[in-house]
C-alpha positions as CSV (number, residue, x, y, z in Angstrom):
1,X,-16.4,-11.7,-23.3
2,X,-18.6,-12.8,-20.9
3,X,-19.6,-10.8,-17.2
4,X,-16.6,-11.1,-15.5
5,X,-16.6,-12.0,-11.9
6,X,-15.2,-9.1,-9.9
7,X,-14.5,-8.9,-6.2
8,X,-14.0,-5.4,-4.5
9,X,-11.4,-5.9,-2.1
10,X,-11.4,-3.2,1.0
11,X,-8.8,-3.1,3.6
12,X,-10.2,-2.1,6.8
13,X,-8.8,-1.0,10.4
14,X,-10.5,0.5,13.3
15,X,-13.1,1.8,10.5
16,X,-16.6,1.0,12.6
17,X,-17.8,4.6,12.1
18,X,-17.5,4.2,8.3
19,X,-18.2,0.7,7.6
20,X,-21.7,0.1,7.5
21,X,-22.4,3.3,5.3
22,X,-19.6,1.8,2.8
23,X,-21.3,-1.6,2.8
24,X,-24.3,-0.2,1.9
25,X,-22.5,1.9,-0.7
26,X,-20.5,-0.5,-2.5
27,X,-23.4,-2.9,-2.0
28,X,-25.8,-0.8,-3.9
29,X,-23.2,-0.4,-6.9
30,X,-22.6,-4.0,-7.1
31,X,-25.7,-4.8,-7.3
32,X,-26.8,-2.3,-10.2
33,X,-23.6,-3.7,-11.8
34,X,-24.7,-7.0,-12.2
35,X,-28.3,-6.1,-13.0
36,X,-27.0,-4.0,-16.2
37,X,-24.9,-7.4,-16.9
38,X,-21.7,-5.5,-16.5
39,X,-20.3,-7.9,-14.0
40,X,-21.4,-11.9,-12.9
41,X,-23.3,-12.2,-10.4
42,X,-21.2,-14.3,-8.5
43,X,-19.0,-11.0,-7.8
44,X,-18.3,-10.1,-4.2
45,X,-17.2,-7.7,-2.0
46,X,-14.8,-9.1,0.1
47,X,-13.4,-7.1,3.4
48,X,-9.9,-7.8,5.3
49,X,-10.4,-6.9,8.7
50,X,-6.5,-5.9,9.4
51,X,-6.3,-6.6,13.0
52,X,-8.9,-3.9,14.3
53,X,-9.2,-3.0,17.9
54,X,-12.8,-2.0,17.4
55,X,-16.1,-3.8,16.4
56,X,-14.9,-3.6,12.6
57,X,-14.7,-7.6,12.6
58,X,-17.9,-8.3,14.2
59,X,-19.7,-5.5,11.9
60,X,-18.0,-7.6,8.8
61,X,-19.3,-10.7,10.2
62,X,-22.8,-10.2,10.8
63,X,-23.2,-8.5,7.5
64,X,-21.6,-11.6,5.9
65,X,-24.9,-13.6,7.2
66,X,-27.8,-10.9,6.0
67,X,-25.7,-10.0,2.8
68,X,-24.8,-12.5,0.0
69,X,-22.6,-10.0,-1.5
70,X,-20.7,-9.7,1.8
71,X,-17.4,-11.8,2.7
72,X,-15.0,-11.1,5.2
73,X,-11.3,-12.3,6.1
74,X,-9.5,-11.6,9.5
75,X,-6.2,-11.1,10.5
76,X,-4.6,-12.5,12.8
77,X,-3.2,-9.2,13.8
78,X,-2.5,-6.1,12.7
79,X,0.0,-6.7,9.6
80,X,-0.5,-3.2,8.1
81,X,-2.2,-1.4,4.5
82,X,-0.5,-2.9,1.8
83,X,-0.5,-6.9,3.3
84,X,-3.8,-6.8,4.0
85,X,-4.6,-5.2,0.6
86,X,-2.6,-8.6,-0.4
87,X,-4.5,-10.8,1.7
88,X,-7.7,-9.6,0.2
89,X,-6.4,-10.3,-3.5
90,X,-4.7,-13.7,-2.7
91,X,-7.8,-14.9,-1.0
92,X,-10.0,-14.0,-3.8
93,X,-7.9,-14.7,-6.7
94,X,-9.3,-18.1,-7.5
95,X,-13.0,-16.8,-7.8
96,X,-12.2,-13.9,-9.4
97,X,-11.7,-12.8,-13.3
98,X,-10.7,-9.3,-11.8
99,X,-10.2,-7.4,-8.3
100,X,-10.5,-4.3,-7.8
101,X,-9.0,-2.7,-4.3
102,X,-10.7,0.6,-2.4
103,X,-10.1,1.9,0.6
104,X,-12.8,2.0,3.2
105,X,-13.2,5.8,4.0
106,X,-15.3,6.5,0.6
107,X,-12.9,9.2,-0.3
108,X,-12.0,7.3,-3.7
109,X,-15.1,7.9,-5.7
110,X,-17.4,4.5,-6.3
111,X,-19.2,6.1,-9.1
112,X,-16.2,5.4,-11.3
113,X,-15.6,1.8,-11.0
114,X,-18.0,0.7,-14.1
115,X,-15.9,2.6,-15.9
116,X,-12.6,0.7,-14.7
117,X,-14.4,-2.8,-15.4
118,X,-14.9,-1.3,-19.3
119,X,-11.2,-0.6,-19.5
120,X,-10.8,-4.0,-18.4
121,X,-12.9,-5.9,-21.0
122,X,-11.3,-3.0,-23.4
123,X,-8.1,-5.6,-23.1
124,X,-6.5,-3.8,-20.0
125,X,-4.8,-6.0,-17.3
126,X,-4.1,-2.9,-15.1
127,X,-6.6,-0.3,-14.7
128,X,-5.4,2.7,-12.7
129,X,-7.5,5.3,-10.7
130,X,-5.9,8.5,-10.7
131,X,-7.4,11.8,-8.7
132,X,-7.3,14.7,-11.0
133,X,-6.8,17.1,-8.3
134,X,-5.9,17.4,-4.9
135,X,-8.0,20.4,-3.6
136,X,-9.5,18.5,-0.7
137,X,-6.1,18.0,0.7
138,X,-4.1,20.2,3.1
139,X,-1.2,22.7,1.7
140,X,1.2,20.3,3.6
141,X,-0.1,16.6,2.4
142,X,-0.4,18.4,-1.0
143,X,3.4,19.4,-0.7
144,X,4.8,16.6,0.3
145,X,2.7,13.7,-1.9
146,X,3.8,16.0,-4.8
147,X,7.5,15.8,-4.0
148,X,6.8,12.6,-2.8
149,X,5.9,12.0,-7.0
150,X,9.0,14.1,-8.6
151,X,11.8,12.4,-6.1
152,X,10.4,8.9,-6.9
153,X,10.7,9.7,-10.5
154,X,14.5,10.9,-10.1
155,X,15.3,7.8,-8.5
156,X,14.5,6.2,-11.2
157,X,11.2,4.6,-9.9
158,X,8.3,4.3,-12.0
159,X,5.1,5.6,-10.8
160,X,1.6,6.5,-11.1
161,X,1.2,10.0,-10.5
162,X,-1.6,11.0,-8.3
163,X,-2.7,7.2,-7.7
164,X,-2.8,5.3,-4.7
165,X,-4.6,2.1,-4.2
166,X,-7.7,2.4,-6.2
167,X,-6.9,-0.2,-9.0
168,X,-7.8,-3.4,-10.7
169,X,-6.0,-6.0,-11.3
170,X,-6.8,-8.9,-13.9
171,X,-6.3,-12.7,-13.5
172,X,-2.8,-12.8,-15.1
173,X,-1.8,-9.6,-13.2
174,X,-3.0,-11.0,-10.6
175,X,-1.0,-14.6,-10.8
176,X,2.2,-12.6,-11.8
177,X,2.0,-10.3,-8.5
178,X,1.8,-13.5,-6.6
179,X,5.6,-13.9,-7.8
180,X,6.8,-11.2,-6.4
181,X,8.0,-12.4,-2.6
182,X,9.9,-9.7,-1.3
183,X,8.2,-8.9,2.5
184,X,8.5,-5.2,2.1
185,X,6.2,-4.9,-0.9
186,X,5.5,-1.8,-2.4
187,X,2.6,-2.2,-4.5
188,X,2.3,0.9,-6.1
189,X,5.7,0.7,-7.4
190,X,5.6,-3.3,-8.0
191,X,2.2,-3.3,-9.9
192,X,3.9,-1.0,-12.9
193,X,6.9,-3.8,-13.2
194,X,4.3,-6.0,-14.0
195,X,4.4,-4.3,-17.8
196,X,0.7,-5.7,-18.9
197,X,-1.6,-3.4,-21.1
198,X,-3.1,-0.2,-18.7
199,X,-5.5,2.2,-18.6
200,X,-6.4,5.1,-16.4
201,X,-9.5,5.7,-14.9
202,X,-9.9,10.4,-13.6
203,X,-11.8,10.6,-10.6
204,X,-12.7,13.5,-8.2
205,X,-11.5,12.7,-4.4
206,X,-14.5,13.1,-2.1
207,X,-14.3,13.9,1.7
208,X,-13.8,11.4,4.2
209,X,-17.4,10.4,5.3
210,X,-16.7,9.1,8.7
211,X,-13.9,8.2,11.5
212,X,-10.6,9.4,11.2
213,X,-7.3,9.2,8.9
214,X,-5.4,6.0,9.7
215,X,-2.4,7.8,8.1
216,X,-1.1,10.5,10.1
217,X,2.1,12.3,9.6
218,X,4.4,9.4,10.7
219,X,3.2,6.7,9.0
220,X,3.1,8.4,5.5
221,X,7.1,9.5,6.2
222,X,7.6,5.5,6.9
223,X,5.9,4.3,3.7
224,X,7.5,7.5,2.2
225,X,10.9,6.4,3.1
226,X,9.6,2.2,2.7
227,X,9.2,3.1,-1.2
228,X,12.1,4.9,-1.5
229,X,14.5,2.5,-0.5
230,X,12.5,-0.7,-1.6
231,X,13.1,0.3,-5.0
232,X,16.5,2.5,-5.4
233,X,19.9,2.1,-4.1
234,X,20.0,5.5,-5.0
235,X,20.4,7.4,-1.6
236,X,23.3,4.6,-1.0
237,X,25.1,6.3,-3.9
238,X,24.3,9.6,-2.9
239,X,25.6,9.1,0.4
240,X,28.8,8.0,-1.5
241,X,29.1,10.8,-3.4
242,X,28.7,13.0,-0.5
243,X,31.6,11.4,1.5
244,X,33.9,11.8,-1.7
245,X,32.9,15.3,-2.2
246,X,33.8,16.0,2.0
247,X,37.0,14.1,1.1
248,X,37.6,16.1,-1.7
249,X,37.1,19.5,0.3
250,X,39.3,18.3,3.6
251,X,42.3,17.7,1.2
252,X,42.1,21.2,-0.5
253,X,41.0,22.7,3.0
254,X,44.6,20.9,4.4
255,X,46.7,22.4,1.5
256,X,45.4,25.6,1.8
257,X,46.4,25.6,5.8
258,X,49.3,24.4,4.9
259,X,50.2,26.9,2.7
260,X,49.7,29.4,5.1
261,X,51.7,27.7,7.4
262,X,54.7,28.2,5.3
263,X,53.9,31.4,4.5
264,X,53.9,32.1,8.4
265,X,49.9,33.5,8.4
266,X,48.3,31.1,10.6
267,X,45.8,31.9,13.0
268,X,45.1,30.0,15.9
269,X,41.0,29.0,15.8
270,X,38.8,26.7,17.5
271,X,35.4,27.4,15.2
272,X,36.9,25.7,12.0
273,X,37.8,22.9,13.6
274,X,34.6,22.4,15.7
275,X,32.8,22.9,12.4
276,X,34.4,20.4,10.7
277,X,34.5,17.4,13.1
278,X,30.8,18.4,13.8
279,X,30.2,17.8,9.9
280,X,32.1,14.8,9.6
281,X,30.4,13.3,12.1
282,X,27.1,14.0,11.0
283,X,27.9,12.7,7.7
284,X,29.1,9.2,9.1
285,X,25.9,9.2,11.2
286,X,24.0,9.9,8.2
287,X,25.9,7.1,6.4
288,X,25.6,4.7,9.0
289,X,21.9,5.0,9.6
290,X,21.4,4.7,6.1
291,X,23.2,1.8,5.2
292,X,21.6,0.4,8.4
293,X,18.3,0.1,6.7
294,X,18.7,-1.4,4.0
295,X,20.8,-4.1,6.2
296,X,17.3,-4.4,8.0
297,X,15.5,-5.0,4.9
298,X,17.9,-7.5,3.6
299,X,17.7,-8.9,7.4
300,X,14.2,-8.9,6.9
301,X,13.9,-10.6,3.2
302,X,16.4,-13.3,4.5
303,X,14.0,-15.0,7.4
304,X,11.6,-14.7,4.8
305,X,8.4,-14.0,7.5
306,X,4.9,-14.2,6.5
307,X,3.0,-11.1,5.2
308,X,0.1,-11.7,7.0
309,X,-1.6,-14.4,9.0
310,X,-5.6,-15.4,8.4
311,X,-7.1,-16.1,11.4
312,X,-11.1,-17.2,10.0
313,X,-11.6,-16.3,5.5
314,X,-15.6,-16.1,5.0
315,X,-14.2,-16.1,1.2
316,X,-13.3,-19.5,0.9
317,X,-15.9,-21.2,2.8
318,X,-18.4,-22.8,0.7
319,X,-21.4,-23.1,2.7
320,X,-21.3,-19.4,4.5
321,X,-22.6,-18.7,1.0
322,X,-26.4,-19.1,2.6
323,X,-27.1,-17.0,5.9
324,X,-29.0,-20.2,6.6
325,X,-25.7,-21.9,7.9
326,X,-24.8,-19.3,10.6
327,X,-25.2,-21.9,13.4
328,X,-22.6,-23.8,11.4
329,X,-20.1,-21.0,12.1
330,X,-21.3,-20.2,15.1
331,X,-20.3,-23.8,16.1
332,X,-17.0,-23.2,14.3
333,X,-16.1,-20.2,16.6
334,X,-16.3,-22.7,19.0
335,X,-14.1,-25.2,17.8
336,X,-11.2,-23.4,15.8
337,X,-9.9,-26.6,15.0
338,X,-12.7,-27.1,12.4
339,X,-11.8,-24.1,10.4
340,X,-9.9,-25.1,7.6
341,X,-6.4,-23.5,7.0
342,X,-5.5,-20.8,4.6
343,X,-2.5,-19.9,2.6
């Protein structure tokens, strides 16, 4: 087989403090890549500036000029990890043999990704990284990715364990994600239904160099709780369960009361009662709430809304490949209404 042509796709938001020491990074490790004939060198790096507030954007774009390995492609706003992880992939897919996807704080370890393009011209369509420890986490993130793992697997959802977003993905992998259209995609559990031949790829999990974690306590509960019922009804049935099981206690609760009744040893009391309308109470609410989201992902599904929006793709440009046609784009920027569209 031939150098395949990789792109390195890197999701980026609000990550100025860490970007330029990642292009230089990733940069660097192309670049040896291609001169040990590992990859083509018509590989790229290609970032997706995910609606940043900061200068992440105009970092990404004045690289793109001074570095032919740099491309860039801008959201239209924020859309969020995972669709611009897509937008990255769709936008390179047509110039690309393989793409692997990184995260922009360095923490996955860049050293390692040689090795994933050997699994891949081993015959691998998939090529998983996987941390082999979690010692640079907290007690708490430790904890609850863990459990995160071992419920996912009860549900009946097939996982990676201890992988996140570090992975390639071949042509046909590639082409075969595409189909999937739901809007509340789950890549790390969608990429495993995809069945092709995988591989595995150990690495150690550095410390972030720079900026700050975009995923805080709140927004790893949501994509927690997004996975979970993305890909099981299984809380639905558990919630079922539960209501037949409170059933089931009320009715032997009310024949036991009943048979004291007869028996004359009643005792007039508030706290049972409290207790119980408390408890069935809660349990609707549970049930309600429950049922209510996945009634909002369905609602969702049905109006069948756009992942993500490009506002300018660097990728798909022919002539930014010179820095000598900057005044071109700067022109561009001018008038929008000579950019051509993207899908």
């Amino acid at each position: 087989m031939t150098e395949p042509v990789l792109t390195i796709v890197v999701p980026c938001y609000n990550e100025e403090e860490v970007l330029p020491l990642t292009m230089t990074s990733l940069s660097d490790l192309l670049s040896q890549m291609i001169k040990d004939r590992l990859v083509s060198p018509r590989s790229r790096l290609l970032f997706v500036d995910d609606g940043s507030r900061d200068r992440t954007w105009e970092i990404i774009y004045k690289t793109g000029f001074a570095n032919d390995l740099v491309k860039g492609v801008k959201l239209a706003r924020n859309a969020g990890h995972q669709n611009a992880l897509l937008a990255g992939i769709y936008a390179a897919k047509d110039a690309s043999d393989c793409i692997l996807s990184i995260d922009a704080d360095l923490q996955d370890d860049i050293e390692v990704i040689p090795q994933f393009i050997e699994k891949y011209l081993e015959g691998n369509e998939v090529v998983y990284g996987v941390r082999r420890k979690r010692d640079t986490d907290t007690w708490f993130k430790r904890f609850t990715a863990q459990n995160f793992y071992k419920v996912m697997a009860r549900l009946g959802v097939k996982l990676v364990y201890n992988h996140a977003d570090f992975r390639l993905l071949g042509k046909r992998a590639v082409a075969e994600l595409e189909r999937f259209r739901e809007v509340n995609m789950f890549l790390r559990g969608v990429v495993p239904l995809l069945g092709f031949n995988s591989a595995e790829v150990y690495y150690d999990r550095q410390e972030r160099q720079a900026g700050e974690s975009k995923y805080p306590l709140k927004k790893m509960l949501g994509f927690a709780f997004d996975g979970i019922t993305s890909f099981s009804v299984t809380p639905i049935r558990f919630v079922l369960i539960l209501g037949l099981t409170s059933s089931l206690i009320s009715i032997l609760f009310g024949l036991y009361f009943l048979f004291l009744k007869f028996f004359g040893e009643t005792e007039t009391g508030w706290t049972s009662l409290i207790v119980s309308i408390w408890l069935i109470g809660g349990l609707q609410l549970v049930a309600i709430g429950l049922i209510g989201e996945y009634i909002g992902k369905i609602y969702k599904e049905t109006k069948q809304r756009p992942k993500f929006i490009v506002d300018v793709d660097m990728f798909n440009l022919p002539f930014l490949r010179n820095s000598k046609h900057e005044p071109e784009m700067e022109r561009m920027k001018l008038d929008r209404s000579k950019v051509p569209e993207t899908h």
